[in-house]
C-alpha positions in Angstrom: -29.3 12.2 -12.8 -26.9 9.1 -13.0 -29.0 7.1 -10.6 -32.8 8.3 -12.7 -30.8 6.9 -15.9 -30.0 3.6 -14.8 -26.0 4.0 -13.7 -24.6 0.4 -12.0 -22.6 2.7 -9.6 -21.9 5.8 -8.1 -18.4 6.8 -7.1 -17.4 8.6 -4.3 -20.4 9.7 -3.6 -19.3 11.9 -0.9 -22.1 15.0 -1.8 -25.0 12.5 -2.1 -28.4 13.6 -0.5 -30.8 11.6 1.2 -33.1 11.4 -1.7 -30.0 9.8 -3.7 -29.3 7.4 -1.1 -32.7 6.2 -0.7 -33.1 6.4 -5.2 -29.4 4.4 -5.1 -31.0 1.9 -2.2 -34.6 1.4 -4.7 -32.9 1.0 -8.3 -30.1 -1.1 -6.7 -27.2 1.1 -7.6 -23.8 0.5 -5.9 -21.9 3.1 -4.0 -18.1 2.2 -4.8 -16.7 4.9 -2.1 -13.4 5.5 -2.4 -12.4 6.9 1.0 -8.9 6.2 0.7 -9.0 8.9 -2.4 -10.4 11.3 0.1 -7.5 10.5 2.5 -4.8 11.0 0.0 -5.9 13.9 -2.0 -7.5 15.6 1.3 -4.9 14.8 4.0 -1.4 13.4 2.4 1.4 15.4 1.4 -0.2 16.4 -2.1 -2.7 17.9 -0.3 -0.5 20.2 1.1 1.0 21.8 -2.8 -2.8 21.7 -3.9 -4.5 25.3 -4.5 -6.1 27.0 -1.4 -9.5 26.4 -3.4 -8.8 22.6 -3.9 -7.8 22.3 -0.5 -11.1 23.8 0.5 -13.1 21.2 -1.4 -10.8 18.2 -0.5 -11.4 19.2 3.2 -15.7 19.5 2.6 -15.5 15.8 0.6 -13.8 14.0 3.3 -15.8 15.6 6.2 -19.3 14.7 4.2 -18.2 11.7 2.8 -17.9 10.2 6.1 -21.5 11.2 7.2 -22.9 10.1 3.7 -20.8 6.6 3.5 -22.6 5.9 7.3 -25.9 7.3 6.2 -25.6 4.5 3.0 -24.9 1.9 5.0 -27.8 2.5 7.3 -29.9 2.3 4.5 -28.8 -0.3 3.0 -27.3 0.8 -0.2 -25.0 -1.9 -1.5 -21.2 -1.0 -1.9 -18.6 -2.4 -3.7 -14.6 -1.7 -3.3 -12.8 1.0 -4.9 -9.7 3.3 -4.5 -8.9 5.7 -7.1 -5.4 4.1 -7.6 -3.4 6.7 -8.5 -4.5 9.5 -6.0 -2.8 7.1 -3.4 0.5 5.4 -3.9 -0.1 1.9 -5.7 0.3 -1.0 -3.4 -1.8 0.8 -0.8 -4.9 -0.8 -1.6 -6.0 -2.5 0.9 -6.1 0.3 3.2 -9.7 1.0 2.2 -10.6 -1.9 4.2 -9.8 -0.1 7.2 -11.5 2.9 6.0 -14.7 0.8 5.2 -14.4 -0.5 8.8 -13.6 2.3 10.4 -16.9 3.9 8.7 -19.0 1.7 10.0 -18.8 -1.8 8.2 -18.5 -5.3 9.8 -14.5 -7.0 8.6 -16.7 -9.3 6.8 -18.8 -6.8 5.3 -15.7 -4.7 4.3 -13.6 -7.9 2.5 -17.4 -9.0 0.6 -16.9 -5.3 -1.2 -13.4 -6.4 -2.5 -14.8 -10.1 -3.8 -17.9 -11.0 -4.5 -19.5 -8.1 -4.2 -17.1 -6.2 -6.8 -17.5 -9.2 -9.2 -21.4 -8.8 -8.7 -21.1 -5.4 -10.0 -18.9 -6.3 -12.9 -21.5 -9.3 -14.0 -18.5 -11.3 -13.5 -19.4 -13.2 -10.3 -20.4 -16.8 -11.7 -16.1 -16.7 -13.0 -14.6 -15.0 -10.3 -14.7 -13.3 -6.4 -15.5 -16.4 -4.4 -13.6 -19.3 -4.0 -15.6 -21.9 -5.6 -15.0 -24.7 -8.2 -14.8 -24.0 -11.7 -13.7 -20.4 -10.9 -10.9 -18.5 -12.0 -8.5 -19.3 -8.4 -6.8 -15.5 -7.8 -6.5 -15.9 -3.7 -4.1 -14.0 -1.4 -3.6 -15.0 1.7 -2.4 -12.5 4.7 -0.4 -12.4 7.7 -3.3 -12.4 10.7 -7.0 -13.2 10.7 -8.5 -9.7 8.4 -11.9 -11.4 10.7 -10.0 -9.8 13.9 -7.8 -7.0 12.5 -9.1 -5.5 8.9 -5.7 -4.7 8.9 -4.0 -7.8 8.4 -5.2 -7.2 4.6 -1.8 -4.9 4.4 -0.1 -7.3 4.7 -0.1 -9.9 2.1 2.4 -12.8 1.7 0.6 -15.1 -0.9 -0.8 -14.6 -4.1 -2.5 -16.6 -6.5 -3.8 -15.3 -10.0 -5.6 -17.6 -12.0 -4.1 -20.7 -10.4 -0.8 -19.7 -10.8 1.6 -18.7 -8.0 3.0 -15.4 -8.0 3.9 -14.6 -5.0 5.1 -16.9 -1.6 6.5 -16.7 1.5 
């Protein structure tokens, strides 16, 4: 229903059928999957103090998300970060790179969902999620190459917001 009335995104996504995929993958919608929300609500410690009925569904999201999230990428839906801050502890981020990866996405792939394609889907990408002149300069930089371990991205050491220094070694 979201998709057939013109929706920019789909969150989650983790019940999506085939003929959603494939309706996402013609109208050009964005899956924004959020498998670190899965990973938090279904498997942390709050999982645990959760109902036996929300436990249930927590466990049937994260075991079809997975096969869904693959099944959209081999289609060729386009997918944008996301993490449901707040299910999982702020600060944790960047673990949904290694979620993305792990499900299938190239490191590249994975750190395009978190910059230009996330600025795509906001209609903000001519101002922001690339580093290019005459854009807004936010830039991290990382301990380790995120090309040769996605998980370098948990470990940030520089940040940059709109040219100004926050954050340095």
């Amino acid at each position: 229903v979201a998709i057939r009335a013109g929706a920019d995104t789909i969150e989650h996504g983790s019940f999506l059928d085939d003929e959603a995929l494939k309706m996402m993958k013609e109208h050009g919608t964005w899956l924004v999957p959020t498998l670190l929300a899965g990973e938090y609500a279904g498997k942390g410690p709050a999982s645990k103090t959760m109902p036996p009925e929300l436990q249930k569904k927590a466990a049937e999201a994260i075991a079809k998300r997975s096969d869904t999230f693959k099944k959209a990428l081999k289609m060729g839906v386009k997918v944008a970060f996301g993490t449901d801050s707040g299910v999982s502890p702020h600060g944790k981020n960047a673990e949904e790179f290694a979620l993305l990866v792990d499900h299938g996405m190239s490191n590249i792939a994975a750190l395009k969902t978190a910059t230009i394609d996330a600025a795509t889907v906001l209609g903000l990408e001519k101002e922001i999620g690339s580093l290019d002149a005459g854009k807004t300069a936010d830039v991290i930089a990382v301990a380790g190459n995120p090309f040769q371990d996605i998980h370098a991205t948990e470990k940030v050491v520089f940040v940059m917001k709109s040219g100004s220094i926050v954050r340095q070694p």
